[in-house]
C-alpha positions as CSV (number, residue, x, y, z in Angstrom):
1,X,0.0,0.0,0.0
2,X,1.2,3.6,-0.3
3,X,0.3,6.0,2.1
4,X,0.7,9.7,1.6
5,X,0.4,12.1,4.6
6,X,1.3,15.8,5.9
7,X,1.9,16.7,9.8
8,X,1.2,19.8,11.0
9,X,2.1,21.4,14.2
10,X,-0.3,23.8,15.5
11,X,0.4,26.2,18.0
12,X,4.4,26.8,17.6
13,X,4.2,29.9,15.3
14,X,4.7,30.3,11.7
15,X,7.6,28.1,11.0
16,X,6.9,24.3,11.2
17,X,9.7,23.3,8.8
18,X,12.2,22.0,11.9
19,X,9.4,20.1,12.9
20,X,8.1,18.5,10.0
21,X,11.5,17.1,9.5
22,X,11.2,16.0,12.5
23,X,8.6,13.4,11.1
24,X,10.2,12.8,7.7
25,X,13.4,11.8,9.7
26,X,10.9,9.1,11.5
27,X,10.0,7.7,8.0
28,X,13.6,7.9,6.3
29,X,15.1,6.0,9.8
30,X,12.0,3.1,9.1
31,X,13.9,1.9,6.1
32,X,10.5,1.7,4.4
33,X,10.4,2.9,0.9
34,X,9.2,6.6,0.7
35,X,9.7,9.9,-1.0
36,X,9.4,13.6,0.5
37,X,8.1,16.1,-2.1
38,X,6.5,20.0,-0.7
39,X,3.0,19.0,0.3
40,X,3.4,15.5,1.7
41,X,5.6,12.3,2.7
42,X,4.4,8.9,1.1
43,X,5.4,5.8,2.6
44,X,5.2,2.3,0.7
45,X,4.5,-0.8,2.9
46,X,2.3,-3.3,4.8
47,X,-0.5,-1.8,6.7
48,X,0.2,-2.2,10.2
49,X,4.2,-1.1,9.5
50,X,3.0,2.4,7.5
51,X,0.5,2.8,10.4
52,X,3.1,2.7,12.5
53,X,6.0,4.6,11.1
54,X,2.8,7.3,10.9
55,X,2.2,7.1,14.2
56,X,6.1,7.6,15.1
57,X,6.0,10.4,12.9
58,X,3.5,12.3,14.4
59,X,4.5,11.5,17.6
60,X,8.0,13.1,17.1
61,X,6.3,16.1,16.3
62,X,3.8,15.7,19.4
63,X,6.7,15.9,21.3
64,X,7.1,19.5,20.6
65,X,3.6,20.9,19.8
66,X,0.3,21.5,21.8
67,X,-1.7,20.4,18.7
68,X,-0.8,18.4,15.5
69,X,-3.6,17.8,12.4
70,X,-2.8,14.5,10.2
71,X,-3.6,14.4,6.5
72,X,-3.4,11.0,4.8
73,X,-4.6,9.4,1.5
74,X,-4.0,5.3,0.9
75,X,-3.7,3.2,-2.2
76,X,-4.3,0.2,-1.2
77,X,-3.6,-2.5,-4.1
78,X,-2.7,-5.9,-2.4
79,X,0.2,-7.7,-4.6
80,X,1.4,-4.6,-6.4
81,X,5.0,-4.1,-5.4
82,X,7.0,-0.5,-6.1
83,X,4.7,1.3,-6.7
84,X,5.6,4.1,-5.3
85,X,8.4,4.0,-8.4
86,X,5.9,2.5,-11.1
87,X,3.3,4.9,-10.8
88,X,5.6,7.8,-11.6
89,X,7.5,5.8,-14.2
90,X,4.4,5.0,-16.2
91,X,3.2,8.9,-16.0
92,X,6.3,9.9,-17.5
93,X,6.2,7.4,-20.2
94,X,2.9,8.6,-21.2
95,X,4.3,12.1,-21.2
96,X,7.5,10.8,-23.5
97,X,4.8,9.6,-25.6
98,X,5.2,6.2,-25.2
């Protein structure tokens, strides 16, 4: 499955960047496959091992927020493998015209 998510500290002023890489250092340390890009961190996996590199993640920023708000969105395809690499590779052979 891939999951895509965004965590937001609320109530540490207008910069969250040092947190959020707070979170994406989580994910990067699971060793699950994942990729970073401006809006959100997507994580490819097993259910219960994204949920729970997720859960790190926001707790890590927990640590050092009053409040945090969770965005997530999840593909879940059972026996596809890579796809957090396939789904972008087929895009761009479309766009190569292909």
């Amino acid at each position: 499955m891939l999951v895509a998510f965004s965590v937001t500290p609320l109530g540490v002023g207008d910069s969250v960047g040092d947190l959020v890489a707070e979170a994406v250092r989580v994910v990067r340390a699971s060793g699950l496959p994942n990729r970073t890009d401006a809006m959100f961190t997507t994580v490819e996996g097993e259910w219960d091992e994204v949920m729970a590199v997720i859960k790190q993640a926001v707790d890590a920023v927990a640590a050092h927020a009053p409040r945090v708000t969770v965005s997530l969105k999840a593909d879940i395809r059972p026996g596809v493998a890579d796809a957090l690499h396939g789904k972008v590779e087929h895009i761009e052979r479309r766009l190569a015209g292909q």
